[in-house]
N, C-alpha and C positions, 0 to 999 in steps of 0.2 A: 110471508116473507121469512119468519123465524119464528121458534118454538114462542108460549107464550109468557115462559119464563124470562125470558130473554127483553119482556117489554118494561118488566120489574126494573129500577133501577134502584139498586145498590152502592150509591156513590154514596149515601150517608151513611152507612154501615161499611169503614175505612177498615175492617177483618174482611172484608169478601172482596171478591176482584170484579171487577169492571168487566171484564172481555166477557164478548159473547160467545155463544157457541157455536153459534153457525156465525159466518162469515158474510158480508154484505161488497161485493165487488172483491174480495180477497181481505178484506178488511174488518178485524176484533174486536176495534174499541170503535166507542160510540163517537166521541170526540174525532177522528178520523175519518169517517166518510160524510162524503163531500153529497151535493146536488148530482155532481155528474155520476157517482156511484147509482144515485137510485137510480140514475137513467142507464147506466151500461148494462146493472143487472134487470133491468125491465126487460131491454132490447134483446138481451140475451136467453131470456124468460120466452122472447116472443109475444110481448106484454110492450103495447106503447108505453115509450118512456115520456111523452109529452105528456099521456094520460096518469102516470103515476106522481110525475114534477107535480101536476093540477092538484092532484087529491094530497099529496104531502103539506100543500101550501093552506088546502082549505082545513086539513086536521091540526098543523102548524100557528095559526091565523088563530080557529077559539080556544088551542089548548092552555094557554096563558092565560086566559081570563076565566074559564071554568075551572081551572086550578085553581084560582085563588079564590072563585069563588067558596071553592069546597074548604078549603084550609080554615077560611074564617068564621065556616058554620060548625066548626068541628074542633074538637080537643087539644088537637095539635100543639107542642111547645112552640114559644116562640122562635126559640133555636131550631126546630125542625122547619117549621115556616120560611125564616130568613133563610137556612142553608136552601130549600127547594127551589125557592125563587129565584135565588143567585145563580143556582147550577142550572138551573132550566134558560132563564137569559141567557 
């Protein structure tokens, strides 16, 4: 879907910009695209877009709980911890 720089998120390092580089539905920033983007650009892809809604929700659904779990096994400040979890909510 986009390069794999672009899955990096840079929202806690407030010197680097947010926007992506490629575009998802016409669309830069991540806060911005909606459920119906991943499905217009599925559709547009010639890629069911019911089939990518599915798999958005199944990677969506454990990424919050294997995030934290990794956070708590790992070095991380607590200030980086609370910002992640806030912006990921």
């Amino acid at each position: 879907m986009s390069p794999a720089y672009d899955v990096l998120s840079t929202t806690y390092y407030p010197e680097l910009s947010e926007k992506m580089s490629m575009s998802i539905n016409g669309k830069f920033e991540l806060d911005e695209i909606t459920e119906d983007d991943l499905y217009q650009m599925a559709q547009s892809s010639n890629i069911s877009g019911k089939l990518v809604l599915k798999e958005y929700h199944r990677i969506k659904d454990g990424l919050l709980p294997q995030a934290t779990k990794v956070l708590s096994e790992t070095t991380f400040s607590d200030t980086f911890r609370t910002a992640f979890i806030e912006h990921f909510e």
